[in-house]
Steps between C-alpha positions, in 0.01 A plus 500: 500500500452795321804683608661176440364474111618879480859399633535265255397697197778797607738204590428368098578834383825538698627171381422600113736826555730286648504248250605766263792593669584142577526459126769668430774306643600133532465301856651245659153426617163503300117566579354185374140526442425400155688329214485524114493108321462391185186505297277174562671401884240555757743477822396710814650510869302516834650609832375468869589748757478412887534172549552226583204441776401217643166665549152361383329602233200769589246429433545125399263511145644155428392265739884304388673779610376507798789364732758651225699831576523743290848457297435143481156581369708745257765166380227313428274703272846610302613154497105407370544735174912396476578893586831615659502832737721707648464550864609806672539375861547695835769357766232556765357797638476384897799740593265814395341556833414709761253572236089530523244369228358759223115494383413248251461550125742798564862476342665500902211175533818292662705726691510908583900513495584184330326255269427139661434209274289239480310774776552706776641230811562229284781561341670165514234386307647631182904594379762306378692464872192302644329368175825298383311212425238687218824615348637209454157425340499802269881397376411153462202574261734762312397786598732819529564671810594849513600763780159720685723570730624359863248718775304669186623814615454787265770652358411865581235713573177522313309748663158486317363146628809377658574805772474312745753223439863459602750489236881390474676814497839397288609272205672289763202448699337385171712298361609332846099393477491349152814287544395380839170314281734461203793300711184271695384423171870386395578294774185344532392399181830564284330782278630833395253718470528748215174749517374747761152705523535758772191552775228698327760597211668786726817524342661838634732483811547745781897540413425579127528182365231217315369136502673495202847589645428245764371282254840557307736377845310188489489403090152523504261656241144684603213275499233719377120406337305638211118314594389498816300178613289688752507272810680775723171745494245474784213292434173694436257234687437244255734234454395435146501859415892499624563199283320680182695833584850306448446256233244759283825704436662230327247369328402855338879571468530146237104558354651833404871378326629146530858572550428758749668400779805289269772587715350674749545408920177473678495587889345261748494463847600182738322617770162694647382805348423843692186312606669154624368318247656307212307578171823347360409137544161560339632693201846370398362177363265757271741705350750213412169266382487844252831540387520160462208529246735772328806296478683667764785337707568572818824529622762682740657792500829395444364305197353747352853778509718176426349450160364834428685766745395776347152712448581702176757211298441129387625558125754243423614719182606767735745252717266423753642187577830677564329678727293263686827311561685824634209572725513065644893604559422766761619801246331842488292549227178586553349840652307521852169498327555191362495622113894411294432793207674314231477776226638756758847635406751386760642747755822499630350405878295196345860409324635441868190405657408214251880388553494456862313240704226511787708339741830802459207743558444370764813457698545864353198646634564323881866688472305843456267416797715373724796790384267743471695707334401493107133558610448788347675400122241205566190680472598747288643273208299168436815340313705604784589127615555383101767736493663499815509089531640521131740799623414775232326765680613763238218280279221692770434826308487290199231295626190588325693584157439252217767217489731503216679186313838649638351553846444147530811369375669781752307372785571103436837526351605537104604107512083380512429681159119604417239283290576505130125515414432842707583784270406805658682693750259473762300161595142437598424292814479133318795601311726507790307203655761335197773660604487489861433090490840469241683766776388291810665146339825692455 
């Protein structure tokens, strides 16, 4: 586990200088892990990864639980404390095989070349394809499913704990995968599913592109988390002790600052840990009991973005509800780490972007792949798509210069007009929020 604790810390790092980069230009799809609300809400989202399994609980600490699997077991608490989650479900994982077993309490505990949920050989025990009926239960309590993938096949490689696992090799092969467990949830159940967390957050693909360019052919957004619940790690030999380790955290966390975790999404786990056991069962009614006591509501993540879809902007002065309204109506106005930047002066590549709706990227994007042939523009310009969907490439060079009154009227036609009440030449973020709604009625 050490090499594993090491991984992770070089893995946080990574992400942080990636963040920065990802900051700098808007997204069709955002990293969700935390949002900003207003002052006095306690709201906070919970996802479960892995599941559904039709498992037992291990061990069974509650003598009532003791003929109850595991998601059930999950429905139940959530439905005790009137909490909503957001369940990141598998397809199934019985296709991964010829395969052998890994050591327990080691990350490759279910499967040397593939992962196998609920465990190694019982794979039909858990996944959407042969658990229909637990989600059926999970929709039926209103709970939110979201996208873990079809096989939970990585994405690419990640050599430092993962070496020794296959990975899909293309976008194609990735995206093939995630519709294959977004159409069975469709025609089963009649729900779209909106949200996606890849396997073990590996995001880069073999042919140069992302999760979030996948992510982008299929109108999702990244399902990300900011507090980790704990029930993933290998248990240390005491039951109790396992329990403590994942419900201390949040108890310290609210001891320390009451709104600490306002807006924040915590990451669970609908299934067994490294260890095969379920910690989960014995915890989860802890931490809610406590931020219950804080005021706290529980809900999904879909909740959570649809009222407050941003983690940097809630300030009604500043057009916010222009905004959230723009974001419910699929257009692109938010950056991949999540944040909107309303003080920022507008570019002339957000001017496009912000104009131009998920959906059009798209259908753009899935020209480029399939074409092949604008690849390279792609990857080297991140507004390519706004401008060639809109048909004003000449706008590329342009792209990162501040956006000018006259640049906006150029781009949308002199018959719109601008916003009597923005003076200046140039316009901050929320400014154009105003101008961009009055543009999009025309």
């Amino acid at each position: 586990m050490k090499l594993y604790s090491l991984a992770r810390k070089i893995n946080r790092k990574i992400k942080q200088r990636r963040r920065e980069v990802a900051g700098k230009y808007l997204s069709p799809v955002r990293r969700l892990e935390r949002f900003v609300v207003p002052k006095g809400e306690r709201i906070v989202a919970m996802t479960f990864d892995d599941g559904p399994t039709n498992m037992p609980v291990n061990p069974v600490a509650d003598p009532e639980l003791e003929d109850v699997s595991l998601t059930r077991a999950l429905i139940g608490i959530m439905s005790e404390f009137s909490a909503k989650g957001t369940f990141n479900v598998i397809g199934t994982t019985e296709h991964n095989y010829p395969d052998k077993i890994g050591r327990i309490n080691k990350p490759t505990w279910s499967g040397v070349r593939h992962d196998h949920y609920p465990m190694f050989g019982k794979d039909k025990c858990a996944g959407a394809e042969n658990q229909k009926e637990l989600i059926g239960e999970l929709l039926k309590n209103g709970h939110e499913i979201s996208n873990h993938g079809y096989r939970h096949v990585l994405f690419g490689r990640n050599s430092i704990v993962y070496g020794s696992r296959e990975h899909f090799s293309n976008i194609n092969e990735v995206v093939d995968d995630l519709k294959q467990l977004h159409e069975l949830i469709k025609s089963e159940f009649g729900y779209e599913i909106t949200m996606s967390r890849p396997p073990h957050y590996i995001d880069r693909i073999p042919d140069g592109f992302t999760s979030y360019d996948a992510y982008a052919l299929m109108g999702y957004d990244y399902l990300a988390a900011s507090f980790d619940g704990g029930g993933w790690m290998p248990t240390v030999g005491d039951y109790r002790e396992d329990v403590r380790k994942m419900t201390d955290p949040v108890k310290n966390c609210l001891r320390a600052d009451a709104d600490a975790l306002c807006g924040q999404i915590i990451f669970q786990k609908d299934g067994f840990n490294m260890s095969l056991m379920s910690p989960v069962v014995t915890a989860l009614p802890e931490q809610l009991k406590v931020l219950g006591e804080y005021g706290y509501r529980v809900v999904t993540v879909r909740e959570l973005k649809d009222n407050y879809p941003f983690e940097d902007f809630c300030d009604l002065s500043k057009n916010f509800d222009i905004a959230r309204e723009l974001d419910r109506e699929g257009y692109i106005i938010g950056y991949k780490t999540n944040e909107f930047k309303p003080d920022k002066t507008l570019t002339v590549g957000e001017m496009a972007m912000m104009a131009m709706k998920k959906s059009d990227y798209g259908e753009t994007l899935a020209q480029i792949i399939s074409s092949g042939n604008d690849r390279k523009k792609y990857f080297k310009q991140p507004y390519y798509i706004a401008f060639r969907h809109f048909s004003r490439e000449d706008l590329m060079e342009r792209a990162g210069m501040e956006a000018t009154k006259e640049d906006i009227v150029s781009f949308f036609s002199d018959s719109f007009g601008i916003v009597p009440t923005i003076r200046k030449n140039t316009i901050k973020r929320f400014e154009y929020l105003e101008v961009l709604s009055e543009l999009l009625k025309s």
